[in-house]
N, CA, C and O of each residue as an XYZ file, in Angstrom:
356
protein
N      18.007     61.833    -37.761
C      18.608     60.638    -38.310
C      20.106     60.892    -38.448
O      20.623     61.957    -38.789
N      20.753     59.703    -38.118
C      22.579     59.955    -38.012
C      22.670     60.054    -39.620
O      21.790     59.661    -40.386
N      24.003     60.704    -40.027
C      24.511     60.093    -41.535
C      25.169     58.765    -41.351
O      25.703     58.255    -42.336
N      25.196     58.031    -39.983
C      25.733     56.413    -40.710
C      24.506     55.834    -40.699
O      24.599     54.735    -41.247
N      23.323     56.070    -40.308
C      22.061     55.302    -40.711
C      21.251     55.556    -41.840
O      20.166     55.001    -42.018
N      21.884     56.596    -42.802
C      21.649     57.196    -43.633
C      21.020     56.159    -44.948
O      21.561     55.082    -45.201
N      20.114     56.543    -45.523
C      20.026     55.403    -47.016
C      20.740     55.888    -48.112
O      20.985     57.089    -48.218
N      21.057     55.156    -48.846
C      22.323     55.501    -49.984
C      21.853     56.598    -50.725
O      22.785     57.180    -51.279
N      20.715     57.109    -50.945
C      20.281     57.955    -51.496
C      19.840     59.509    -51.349
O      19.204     60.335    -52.003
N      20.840     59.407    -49.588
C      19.893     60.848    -48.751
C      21.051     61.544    -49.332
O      21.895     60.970    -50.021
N      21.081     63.420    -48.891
C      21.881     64.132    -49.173
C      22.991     63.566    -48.586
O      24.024     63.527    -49.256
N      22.986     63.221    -47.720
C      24.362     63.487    -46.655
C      25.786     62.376    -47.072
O      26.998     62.532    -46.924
N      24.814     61.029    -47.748
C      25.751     60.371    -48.755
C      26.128     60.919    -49.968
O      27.347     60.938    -50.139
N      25.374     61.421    -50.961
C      25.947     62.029    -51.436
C      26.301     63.236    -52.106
O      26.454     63.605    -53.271
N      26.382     63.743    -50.907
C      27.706     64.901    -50.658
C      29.261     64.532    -50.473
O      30.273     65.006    -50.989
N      29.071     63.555    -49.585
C      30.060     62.748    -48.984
C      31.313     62.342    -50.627
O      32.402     62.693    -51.081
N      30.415     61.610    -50.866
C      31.297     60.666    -52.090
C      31.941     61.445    -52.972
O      33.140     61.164    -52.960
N      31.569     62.666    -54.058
C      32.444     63.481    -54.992
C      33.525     63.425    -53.588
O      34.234     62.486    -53.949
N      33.899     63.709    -52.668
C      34.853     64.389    -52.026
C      35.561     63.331    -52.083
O      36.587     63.391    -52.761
N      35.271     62.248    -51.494
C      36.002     60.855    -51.055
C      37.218     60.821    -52.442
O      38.440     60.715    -52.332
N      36.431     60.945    -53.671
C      36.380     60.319    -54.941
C      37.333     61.718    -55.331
O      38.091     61.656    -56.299
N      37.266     62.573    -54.770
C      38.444     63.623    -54.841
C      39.816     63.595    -54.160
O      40.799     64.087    -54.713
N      39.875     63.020    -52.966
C      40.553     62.630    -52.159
C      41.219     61.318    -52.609
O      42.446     61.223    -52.617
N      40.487     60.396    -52.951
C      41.460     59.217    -53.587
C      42.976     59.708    -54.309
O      44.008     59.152    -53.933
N      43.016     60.737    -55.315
C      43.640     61.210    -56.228
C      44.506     60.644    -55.602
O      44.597     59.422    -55.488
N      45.625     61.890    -54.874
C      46.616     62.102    -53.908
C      46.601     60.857    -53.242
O      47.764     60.460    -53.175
N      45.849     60.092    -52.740
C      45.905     59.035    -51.670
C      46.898     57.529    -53.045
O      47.885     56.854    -52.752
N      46.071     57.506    -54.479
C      46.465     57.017    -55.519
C      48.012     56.981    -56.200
O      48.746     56.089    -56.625
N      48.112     58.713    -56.041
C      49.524     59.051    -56.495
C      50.513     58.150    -55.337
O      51.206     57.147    -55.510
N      50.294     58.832    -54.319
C      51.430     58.407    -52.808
C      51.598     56.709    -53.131
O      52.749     56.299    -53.277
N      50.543     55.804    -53.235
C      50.238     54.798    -53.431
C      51.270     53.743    -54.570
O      51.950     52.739    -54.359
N      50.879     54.806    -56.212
C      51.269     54.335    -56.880
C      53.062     54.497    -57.226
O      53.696     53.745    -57.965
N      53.657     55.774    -56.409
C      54.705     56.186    -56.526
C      55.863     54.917    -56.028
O      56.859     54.369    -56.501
N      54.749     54.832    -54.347
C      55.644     53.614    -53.775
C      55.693     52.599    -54.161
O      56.537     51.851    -53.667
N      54.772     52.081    -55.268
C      54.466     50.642    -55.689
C      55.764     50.472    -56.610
O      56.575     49.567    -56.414
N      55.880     51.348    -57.554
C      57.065     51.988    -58.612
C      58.176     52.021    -57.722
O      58.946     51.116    -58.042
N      58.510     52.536    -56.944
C      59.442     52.663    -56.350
C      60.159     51.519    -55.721
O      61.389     51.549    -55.667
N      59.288     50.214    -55.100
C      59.437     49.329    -54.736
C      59.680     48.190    -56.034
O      60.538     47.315    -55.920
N      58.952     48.293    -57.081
C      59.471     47.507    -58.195
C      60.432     47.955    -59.030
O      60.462     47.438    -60.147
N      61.416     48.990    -58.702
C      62.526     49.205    -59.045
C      63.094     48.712    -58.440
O      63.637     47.769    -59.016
N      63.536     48.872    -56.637
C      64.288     48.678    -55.787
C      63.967     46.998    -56.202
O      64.901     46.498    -56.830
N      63.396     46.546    -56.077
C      63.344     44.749    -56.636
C      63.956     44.242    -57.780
O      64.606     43.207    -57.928
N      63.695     45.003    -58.462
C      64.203     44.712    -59.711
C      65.617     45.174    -60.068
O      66.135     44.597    -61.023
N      66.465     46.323    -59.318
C      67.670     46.255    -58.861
C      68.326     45.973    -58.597
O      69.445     46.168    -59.073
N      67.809     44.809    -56.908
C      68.860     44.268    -56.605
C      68.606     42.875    -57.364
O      69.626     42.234    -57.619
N      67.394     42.332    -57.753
C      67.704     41.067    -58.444
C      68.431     41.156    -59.632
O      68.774     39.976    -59.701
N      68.972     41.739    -60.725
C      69.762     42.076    -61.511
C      71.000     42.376    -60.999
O      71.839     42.134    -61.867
N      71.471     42.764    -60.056
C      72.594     43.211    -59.446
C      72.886     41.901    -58.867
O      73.922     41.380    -59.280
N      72.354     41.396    -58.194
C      72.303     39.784    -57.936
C      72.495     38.501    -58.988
O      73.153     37.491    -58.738
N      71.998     38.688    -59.830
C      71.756     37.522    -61.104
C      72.960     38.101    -61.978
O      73.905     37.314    -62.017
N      73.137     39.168    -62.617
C      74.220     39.169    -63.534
C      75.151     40.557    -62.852
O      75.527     41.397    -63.670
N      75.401     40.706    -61.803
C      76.538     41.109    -61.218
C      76.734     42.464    -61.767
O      77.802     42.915    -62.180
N      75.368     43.189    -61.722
C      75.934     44.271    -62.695
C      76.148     45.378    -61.713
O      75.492     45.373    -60.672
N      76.791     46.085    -61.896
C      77.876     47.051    -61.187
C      77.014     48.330    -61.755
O      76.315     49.088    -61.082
N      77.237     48.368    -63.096
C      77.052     49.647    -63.686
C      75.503     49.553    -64.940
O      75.952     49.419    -66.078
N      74.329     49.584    -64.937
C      73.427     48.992    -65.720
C      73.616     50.092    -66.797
O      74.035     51.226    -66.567
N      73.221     49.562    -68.096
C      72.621     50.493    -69.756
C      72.340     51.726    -68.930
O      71.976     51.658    -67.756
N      72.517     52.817    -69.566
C      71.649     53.796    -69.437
C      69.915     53.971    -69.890
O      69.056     54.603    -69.275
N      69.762     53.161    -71.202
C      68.601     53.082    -71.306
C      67.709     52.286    -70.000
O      66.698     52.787    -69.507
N      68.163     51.265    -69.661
C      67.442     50.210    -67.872
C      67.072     51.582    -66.971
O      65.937     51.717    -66.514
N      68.200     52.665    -66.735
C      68.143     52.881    -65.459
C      67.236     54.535    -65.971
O      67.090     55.445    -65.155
N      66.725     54.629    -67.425
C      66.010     55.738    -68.015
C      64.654     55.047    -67.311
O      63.757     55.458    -66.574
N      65.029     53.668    -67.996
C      63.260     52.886    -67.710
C      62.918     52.772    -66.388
O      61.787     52.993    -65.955
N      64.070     52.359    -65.591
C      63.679     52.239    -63.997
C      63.439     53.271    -63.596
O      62.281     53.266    -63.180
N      64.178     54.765    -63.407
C      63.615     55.815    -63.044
C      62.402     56.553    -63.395
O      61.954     57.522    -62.783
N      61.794     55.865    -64.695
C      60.494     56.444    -64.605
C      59.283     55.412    -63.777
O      58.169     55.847    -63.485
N      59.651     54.256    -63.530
C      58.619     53.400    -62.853
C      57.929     54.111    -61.447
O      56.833     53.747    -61.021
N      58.701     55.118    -60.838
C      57.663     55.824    -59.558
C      57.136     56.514    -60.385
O      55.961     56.660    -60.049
N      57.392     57.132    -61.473
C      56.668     58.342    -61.909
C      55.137     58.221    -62.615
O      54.149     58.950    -62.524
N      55.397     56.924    -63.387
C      54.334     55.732    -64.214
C      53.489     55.116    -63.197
O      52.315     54.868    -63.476
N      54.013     54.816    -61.927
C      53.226     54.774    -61.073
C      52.092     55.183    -60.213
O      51.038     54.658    -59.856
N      52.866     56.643    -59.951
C      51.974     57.715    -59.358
C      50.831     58.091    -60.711
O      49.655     58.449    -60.646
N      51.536     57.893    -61.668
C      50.023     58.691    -62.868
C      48.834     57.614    -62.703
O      47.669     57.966    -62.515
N      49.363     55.862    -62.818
C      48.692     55.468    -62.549
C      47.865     54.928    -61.538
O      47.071     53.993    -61.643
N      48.120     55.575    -60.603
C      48.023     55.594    -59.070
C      46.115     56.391    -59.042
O      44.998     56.030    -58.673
N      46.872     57.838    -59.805
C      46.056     58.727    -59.519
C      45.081     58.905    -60.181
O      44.089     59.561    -59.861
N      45.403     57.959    -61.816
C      44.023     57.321    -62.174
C      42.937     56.462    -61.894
O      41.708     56.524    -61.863
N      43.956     55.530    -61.678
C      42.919     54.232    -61.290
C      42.262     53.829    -59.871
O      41.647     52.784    -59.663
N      42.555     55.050    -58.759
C      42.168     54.985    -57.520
C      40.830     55.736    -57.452
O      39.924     55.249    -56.775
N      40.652     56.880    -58.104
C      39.679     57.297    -57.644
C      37.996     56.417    -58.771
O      36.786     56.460    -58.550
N      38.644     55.887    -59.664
C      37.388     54.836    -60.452
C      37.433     53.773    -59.596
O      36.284     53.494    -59.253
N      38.558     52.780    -58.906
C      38.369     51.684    -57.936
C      37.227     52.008    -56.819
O      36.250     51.342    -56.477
N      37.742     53.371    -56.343
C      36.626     54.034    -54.640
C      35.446     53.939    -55.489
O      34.496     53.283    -55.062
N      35.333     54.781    -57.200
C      33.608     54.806    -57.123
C      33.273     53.420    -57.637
O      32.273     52.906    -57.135
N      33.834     52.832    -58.410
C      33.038     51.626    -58.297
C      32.559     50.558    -57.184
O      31.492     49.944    -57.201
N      33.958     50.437    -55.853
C      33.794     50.149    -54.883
C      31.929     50.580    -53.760
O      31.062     49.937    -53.167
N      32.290     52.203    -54.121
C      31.330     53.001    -53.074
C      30.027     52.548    -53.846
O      29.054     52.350    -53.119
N      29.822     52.323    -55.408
C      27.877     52.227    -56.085
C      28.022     50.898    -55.741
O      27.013     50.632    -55.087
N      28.837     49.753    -55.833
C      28.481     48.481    -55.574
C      28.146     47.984    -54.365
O      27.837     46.799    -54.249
């Protein structure tokens, strides 16, 4: 019997899944870094755009530089619970 004709319940599925569900992590972080990264760069130039700012607070650009970082944590949380809930449903 192949493992794609496999029933959800044989070994060969799951073996498969802890790994997948390990692998999300990293796939989550990369994910969430760029998401952060991209809602800075947005949120940059529309402020730089709307009130002409040249030089922003230091506190804005404390908060903007952590948005990849807030990202990737939540990247690397919430990806690998999305795959398993995705993979039992």
């Amino acid at each position: 019997m192949s493992t794609g004709n496999a029933p959800r319940n044989s070994p060969a599925t799951s073996k498969r899944r802890p790994t997948m569900i390990i692998a999300m992590i990293p796939a989550g972080t990369v994910l969430g870094f760029v998401g952060g990264l991209l809602i800075e760069i947005v949120v940059g130039l529309v402020a730089g755009a709307v009130f002409s700012a040249e030089r922003p607070a230091s506190f804005s650009m404390h908060f903007l530089g952590s948005l990849p970082g807030l990202g990737a944590l939540i990247g690397a949380i919430l990806a690998p619970i999305w795959y398993a809930r995705r993979a039992r449903g």
